[in-house]
mmJSON file of the N, C-alpha and C atoms, coordinates in Angstrom:
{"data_MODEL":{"atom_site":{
"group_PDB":["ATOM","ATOM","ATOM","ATOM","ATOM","ATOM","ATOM","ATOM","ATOM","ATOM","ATOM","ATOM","ATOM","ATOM","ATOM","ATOM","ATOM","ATOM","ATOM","ATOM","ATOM","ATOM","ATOM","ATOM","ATOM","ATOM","ATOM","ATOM","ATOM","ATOM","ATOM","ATOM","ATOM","ATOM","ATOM","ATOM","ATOM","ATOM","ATOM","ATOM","ATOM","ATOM","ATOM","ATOM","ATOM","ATOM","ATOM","ATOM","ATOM","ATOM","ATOM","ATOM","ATOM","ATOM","ATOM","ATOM","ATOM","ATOM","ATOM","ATOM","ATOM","ATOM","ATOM","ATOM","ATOM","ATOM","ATOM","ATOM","ATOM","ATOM","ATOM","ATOM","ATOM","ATOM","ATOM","ATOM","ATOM","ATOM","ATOM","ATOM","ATOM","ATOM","ATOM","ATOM","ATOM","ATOM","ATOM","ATOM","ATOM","ATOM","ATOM","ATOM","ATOM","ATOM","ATOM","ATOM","ATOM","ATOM","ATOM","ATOM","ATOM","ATOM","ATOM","ATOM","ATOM","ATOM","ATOM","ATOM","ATOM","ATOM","ATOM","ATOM","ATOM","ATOM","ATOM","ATOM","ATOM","ATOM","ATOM","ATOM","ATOM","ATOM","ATOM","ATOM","ATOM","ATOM","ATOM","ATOM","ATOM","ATOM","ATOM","ATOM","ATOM","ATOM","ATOM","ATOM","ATOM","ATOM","ATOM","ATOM","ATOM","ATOM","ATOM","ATOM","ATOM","ATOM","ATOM","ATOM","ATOM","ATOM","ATOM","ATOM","ATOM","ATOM","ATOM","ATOM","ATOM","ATOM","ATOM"],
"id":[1,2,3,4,5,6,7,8,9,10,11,12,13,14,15,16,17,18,19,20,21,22,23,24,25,26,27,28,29,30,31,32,33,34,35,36,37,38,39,40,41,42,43,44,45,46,47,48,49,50,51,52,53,54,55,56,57,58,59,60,61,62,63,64,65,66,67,68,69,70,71,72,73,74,75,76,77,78,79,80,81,82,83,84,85,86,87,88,89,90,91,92,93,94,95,96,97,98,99,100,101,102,103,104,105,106,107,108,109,110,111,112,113,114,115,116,117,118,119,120,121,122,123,124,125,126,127,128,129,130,131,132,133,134,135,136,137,138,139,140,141,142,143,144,145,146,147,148,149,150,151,152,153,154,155,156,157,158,159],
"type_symbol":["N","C","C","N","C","C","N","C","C","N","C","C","N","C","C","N","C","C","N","C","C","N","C","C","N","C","C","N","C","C","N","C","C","N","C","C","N","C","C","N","C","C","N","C","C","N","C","C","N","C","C","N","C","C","N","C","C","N","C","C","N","C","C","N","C","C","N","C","C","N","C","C","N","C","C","N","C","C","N","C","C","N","C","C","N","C","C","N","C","C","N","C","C","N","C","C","N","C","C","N","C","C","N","C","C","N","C","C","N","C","C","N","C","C","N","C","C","N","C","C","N","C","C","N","C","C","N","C","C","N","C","C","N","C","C","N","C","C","N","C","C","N","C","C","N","C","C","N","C","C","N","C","C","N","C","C","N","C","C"],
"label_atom_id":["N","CA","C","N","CA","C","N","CA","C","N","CA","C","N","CA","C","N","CA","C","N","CA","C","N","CA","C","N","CA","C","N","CA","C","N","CA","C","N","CA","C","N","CA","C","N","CA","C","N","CA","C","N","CA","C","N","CA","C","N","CA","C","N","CA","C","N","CA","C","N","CA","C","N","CA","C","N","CA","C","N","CA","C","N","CA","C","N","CA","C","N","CA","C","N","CA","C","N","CA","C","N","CA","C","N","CA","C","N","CA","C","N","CA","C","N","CA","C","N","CA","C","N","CA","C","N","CA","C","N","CA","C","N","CA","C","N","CA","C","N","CA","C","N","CA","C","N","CA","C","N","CA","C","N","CA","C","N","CA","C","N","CA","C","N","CA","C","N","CA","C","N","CA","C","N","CA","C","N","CA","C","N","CA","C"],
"label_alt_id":[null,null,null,null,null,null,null,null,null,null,null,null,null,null,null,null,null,null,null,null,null,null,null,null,null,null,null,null,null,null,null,null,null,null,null,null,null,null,null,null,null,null,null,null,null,null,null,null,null,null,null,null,null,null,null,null,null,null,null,null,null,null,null,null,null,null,null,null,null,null,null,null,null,null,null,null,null,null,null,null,null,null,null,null,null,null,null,null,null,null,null,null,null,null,null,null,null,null,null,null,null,null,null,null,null,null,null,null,null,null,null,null,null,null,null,null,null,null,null,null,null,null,null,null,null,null,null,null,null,null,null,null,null,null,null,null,null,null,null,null,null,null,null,null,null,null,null,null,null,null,null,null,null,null,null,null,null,null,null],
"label_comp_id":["UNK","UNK","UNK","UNK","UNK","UNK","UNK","UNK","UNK","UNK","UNK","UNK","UNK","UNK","UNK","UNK","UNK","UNK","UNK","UNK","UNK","UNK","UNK","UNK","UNK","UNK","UNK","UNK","UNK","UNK","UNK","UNK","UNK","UNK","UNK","UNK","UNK","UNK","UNK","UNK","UNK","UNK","UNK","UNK","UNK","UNK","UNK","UNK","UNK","UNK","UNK","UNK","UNK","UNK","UNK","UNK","UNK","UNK","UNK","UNK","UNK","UNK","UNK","UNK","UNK","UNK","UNK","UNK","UNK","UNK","UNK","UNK","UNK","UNK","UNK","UNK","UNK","UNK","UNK","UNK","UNK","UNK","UNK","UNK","UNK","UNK","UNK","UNK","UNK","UNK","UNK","UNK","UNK","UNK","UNK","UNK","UNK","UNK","UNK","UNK","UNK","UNK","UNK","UNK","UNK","UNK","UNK","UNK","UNK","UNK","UNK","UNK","UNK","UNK","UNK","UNK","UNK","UNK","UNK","UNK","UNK","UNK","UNK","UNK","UNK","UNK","UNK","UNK","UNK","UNK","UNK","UNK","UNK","UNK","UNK","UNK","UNK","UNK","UNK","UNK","UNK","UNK","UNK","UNK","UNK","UNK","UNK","UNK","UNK","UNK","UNK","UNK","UNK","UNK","UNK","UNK","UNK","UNK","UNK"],
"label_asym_id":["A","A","A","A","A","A","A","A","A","A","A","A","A","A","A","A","A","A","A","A","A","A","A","A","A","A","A","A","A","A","A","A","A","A","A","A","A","A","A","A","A","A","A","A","A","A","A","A","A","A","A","A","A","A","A","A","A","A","A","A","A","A","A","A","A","A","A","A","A","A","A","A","A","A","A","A","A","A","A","A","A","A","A","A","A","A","A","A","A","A","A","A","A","A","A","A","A","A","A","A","A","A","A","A","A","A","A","A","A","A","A","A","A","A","A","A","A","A","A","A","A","A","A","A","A","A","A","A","A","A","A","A","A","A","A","A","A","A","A","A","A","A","A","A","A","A","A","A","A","A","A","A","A","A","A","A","A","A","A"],
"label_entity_id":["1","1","1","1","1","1","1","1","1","1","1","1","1","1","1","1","1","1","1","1","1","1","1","1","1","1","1","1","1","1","1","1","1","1","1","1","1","1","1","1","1","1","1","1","1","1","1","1","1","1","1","1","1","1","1","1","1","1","1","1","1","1","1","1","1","1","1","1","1","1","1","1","1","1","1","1","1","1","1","1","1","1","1","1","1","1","1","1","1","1","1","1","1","1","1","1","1","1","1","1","1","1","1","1","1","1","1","1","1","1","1","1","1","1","1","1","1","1","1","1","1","1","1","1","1","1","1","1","1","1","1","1","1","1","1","1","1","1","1","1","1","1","1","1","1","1","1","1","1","1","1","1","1","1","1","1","1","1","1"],
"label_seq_id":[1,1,1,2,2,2,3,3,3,4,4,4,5,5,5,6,6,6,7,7,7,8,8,8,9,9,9,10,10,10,11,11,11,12,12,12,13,13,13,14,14,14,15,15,15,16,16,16,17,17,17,18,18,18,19,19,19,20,20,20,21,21,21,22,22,22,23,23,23,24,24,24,25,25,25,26,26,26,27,27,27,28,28,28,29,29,29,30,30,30,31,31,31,32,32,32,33,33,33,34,34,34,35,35,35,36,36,36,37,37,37,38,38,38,39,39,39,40,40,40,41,41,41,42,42,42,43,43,43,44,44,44,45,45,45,46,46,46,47,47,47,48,48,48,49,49,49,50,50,50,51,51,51,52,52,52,53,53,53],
"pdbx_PDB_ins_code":[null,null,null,null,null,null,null,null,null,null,null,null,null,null,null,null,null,null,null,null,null,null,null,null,null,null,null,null,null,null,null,null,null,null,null,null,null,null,null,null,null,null,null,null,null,null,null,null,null,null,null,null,null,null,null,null,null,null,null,null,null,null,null,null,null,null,null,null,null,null,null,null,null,null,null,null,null,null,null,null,null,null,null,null,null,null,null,null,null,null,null,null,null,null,null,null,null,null,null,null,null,null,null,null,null,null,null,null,null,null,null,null,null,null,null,null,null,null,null,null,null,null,null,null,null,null,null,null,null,null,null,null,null,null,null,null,null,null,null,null,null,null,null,null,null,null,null,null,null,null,null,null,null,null,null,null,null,null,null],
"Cartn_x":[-127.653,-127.765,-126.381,-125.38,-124.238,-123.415,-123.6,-122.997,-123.235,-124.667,-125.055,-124.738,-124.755,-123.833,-122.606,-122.04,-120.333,-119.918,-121.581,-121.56,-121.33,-122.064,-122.693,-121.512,-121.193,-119.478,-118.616,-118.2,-117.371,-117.51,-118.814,-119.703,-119.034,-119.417,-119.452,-117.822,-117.177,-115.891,-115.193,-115.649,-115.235,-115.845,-117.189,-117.435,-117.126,-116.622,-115.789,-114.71,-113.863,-112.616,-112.812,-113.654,-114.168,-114.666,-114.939,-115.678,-116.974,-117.592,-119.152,-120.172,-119.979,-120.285,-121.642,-122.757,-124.021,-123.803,-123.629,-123.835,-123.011,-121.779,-120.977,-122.138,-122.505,-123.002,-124.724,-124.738,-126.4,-125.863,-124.826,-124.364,-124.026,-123.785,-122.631,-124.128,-125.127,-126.295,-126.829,-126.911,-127.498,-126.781,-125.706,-125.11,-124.71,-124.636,-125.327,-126.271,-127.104,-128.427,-129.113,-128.208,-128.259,-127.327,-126.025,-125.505,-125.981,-126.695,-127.214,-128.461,-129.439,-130.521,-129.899,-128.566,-128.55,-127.497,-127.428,-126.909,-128.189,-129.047,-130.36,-131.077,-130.987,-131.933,-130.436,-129.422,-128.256,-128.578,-128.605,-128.767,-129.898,-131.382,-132.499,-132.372,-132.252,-131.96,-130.675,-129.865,-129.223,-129.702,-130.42,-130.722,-132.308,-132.839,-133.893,-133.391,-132.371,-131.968,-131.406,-130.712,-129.695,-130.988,-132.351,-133.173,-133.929,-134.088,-134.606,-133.841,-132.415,-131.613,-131.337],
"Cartn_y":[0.063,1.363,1.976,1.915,2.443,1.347,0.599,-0.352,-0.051,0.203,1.01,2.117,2.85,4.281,4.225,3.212,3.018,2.774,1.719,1.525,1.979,2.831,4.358,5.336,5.186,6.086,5.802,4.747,3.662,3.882,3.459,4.23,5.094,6.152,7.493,7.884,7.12,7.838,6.881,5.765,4.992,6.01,6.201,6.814,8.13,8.934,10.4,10.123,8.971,8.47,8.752,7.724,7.008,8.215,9.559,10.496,10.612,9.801,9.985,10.719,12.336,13.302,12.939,12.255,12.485,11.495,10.41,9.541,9.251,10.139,10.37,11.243,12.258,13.151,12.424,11.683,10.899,9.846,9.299,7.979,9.206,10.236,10.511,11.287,11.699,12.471,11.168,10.208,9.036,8.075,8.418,8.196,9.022,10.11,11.263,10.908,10.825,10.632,9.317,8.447,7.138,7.582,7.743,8.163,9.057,10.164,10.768,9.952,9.486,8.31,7.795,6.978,5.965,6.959,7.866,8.506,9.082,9.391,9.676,8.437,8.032,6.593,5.991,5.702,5.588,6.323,7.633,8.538,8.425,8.011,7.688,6.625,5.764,4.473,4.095,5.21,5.563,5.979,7.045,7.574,6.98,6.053,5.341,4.254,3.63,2.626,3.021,4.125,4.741,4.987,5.67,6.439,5.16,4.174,2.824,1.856,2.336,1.675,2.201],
"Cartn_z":[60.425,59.793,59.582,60.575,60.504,59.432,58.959,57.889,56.858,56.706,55.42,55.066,56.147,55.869,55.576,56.035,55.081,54.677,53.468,52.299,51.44,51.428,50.315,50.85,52.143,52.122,50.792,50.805,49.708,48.576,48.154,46.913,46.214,47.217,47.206,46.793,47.537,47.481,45.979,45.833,44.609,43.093,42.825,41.829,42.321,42.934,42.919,42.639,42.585,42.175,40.402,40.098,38.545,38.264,38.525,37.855,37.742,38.228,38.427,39.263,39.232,40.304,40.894,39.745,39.972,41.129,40.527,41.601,43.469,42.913,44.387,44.988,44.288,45.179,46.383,45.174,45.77,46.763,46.737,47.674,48.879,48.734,50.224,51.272,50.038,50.598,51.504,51.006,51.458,53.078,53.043,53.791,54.866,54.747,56.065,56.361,55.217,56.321,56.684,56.417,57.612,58.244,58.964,59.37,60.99,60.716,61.473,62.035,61.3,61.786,62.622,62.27,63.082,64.495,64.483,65.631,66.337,65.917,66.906,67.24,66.592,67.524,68.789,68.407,69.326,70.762,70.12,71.08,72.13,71.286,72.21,73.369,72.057,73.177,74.141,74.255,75.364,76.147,76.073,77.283,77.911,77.262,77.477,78.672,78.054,78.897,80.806,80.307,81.406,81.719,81.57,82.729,83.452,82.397,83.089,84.134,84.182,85.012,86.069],
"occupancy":[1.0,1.0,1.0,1.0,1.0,1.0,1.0,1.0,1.0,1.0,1.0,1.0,1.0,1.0,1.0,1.0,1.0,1.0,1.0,1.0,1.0,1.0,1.0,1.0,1.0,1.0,1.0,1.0,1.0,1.0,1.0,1.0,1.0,1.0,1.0,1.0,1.0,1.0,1.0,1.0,1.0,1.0,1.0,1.0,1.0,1.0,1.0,1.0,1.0,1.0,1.0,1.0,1.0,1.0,1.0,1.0,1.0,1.0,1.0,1.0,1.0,1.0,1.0,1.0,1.0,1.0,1.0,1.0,1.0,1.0,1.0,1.0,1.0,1.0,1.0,1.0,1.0,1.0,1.0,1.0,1.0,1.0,1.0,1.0,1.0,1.0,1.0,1.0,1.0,1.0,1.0,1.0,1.0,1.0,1.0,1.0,1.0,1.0,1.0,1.0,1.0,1.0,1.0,1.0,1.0,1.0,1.0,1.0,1.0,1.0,1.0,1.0,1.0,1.0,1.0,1.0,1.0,1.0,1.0,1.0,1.0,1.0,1.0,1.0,1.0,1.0,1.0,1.0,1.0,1.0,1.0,1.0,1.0,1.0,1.0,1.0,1.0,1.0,1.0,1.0,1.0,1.0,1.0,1.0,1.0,1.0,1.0,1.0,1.0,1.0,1.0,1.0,1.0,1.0,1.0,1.0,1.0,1.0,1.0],
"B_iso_or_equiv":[0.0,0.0,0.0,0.0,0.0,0.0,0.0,0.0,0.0,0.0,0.0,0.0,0.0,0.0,0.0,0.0,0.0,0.0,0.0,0.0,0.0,0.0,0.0,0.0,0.0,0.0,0.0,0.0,0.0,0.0,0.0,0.0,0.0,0.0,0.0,0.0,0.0,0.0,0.0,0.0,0.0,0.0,0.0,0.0,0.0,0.0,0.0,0.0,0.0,0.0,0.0,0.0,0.0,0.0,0.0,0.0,0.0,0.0,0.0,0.0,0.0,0.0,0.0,0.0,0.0,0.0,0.0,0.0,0.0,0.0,0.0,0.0,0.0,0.0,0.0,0.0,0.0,0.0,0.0,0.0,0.0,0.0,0.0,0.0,0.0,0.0,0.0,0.0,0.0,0.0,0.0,0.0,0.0,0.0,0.0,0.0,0.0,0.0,0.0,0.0,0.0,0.0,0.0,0.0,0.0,0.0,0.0,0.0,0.0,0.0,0.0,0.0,0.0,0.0,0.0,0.0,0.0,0.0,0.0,0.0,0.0,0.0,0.0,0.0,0.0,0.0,0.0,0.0,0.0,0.0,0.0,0.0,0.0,0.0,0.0,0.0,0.0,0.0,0.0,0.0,0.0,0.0,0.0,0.0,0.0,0.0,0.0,0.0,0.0,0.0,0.0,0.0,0.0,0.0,0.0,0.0,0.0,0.0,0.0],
"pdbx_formal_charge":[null,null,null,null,null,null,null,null,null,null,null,null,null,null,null,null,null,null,null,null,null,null,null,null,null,null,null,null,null,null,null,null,null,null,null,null,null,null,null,null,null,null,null,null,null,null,null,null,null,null,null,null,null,null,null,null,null,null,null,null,null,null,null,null,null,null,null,null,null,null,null,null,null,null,null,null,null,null,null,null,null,null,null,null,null,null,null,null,null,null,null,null,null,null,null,null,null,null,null,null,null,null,null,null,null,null,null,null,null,null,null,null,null,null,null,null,null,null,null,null,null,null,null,null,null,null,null,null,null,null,null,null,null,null,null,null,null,null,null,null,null,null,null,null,null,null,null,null,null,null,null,null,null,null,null,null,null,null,null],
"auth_seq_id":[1,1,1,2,2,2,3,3,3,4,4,4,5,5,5,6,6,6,7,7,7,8,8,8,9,9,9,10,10,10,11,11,11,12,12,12,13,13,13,14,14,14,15,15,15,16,16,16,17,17,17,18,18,18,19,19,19,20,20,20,21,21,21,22,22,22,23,23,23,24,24,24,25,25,25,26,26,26,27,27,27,28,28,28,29,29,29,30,30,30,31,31,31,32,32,32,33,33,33,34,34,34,35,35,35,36,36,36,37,37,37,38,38,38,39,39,39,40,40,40,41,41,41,42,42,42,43,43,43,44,44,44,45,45,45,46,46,46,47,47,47,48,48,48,49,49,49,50,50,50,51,51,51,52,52,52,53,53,53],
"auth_comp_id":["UNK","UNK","UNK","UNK","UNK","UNK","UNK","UNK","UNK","UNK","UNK","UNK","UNK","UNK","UNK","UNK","UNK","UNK","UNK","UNK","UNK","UNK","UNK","UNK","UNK","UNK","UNK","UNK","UNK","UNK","UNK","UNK","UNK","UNK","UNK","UNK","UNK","UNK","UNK","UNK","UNK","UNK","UNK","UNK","UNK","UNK","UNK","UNK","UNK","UNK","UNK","UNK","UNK","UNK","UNK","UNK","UNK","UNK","UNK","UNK","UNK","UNK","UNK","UNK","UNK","UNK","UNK","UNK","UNK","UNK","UNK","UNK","UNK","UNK","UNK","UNK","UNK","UNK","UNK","UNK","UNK","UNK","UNK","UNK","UNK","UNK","UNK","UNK","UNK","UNK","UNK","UNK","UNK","UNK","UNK","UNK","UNK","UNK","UNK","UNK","UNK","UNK","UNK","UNK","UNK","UNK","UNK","UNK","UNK","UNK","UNK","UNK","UNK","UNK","UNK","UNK","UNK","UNK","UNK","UNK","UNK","UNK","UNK","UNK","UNK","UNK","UNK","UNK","UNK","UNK","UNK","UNK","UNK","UNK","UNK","UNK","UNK","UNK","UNK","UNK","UNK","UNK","UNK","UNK","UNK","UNK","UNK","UNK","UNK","UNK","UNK","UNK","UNK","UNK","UNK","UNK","UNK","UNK","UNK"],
"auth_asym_id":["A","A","A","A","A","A","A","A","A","A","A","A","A","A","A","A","A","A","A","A","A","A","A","A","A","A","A","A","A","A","A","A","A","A","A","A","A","A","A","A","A","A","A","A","A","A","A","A","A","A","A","A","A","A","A","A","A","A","A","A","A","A","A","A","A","A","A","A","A","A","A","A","A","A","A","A","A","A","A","A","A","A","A","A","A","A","A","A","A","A","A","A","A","A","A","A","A","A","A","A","A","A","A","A","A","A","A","A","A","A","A","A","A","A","A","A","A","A","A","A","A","A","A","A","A","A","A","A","A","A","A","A","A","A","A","A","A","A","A","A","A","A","A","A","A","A","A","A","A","A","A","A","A","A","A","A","A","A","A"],
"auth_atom_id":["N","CA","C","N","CA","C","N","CA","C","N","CA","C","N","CA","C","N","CA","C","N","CA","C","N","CA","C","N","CA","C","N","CA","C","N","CA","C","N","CA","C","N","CA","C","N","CA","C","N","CA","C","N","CA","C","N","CA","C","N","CA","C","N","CA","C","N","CA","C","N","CA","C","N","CA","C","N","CA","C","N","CA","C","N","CA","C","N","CA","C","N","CA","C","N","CA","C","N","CA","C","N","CA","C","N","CA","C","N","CA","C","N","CA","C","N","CA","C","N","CA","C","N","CA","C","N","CA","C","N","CA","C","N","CA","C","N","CA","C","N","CA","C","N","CA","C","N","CA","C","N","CA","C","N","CA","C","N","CA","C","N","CA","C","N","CA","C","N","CA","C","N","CA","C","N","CA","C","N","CA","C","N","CA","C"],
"pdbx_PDB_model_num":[1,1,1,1,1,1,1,1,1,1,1,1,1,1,1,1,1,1,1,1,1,1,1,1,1,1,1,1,1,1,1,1,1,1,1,1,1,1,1,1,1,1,1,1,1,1,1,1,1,1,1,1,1,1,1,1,1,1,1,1,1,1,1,1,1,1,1,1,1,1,1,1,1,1,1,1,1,1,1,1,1,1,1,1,1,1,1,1,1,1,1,1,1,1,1,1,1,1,1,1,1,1,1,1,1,1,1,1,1,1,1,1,1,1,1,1,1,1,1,1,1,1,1,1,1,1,1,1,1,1,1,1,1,1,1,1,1,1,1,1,1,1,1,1,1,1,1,1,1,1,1,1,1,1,1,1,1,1,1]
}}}
């Protein structure tokens, strides 16, 4: 998930280079929010493990 998010980072930051607002703006939306996904599940299964150990 965090790979994909820094896919669409790239994306994002390549067509804001090239001038393509629509689509920077949809890659970087997209990539927050894998981004954050993949920081709450991180987050779960941290503290899942640590309470099981």
């Amino acid at each position: 998930m965090l790979h994909w998010s820094l896919i669409f980072l790239v994306i994002a930051i390549i067509a804001g280079i090239l001038g393509f607002t629509g689509i920077a703006g949809a890659a970087i939306g997209i990539a927050k929010f894998l981004f954050f996904l993949f920081l709450a599940v991180w987050l779960i299964v941290f503290f899942v493990i640590r309470k099981a150990v």
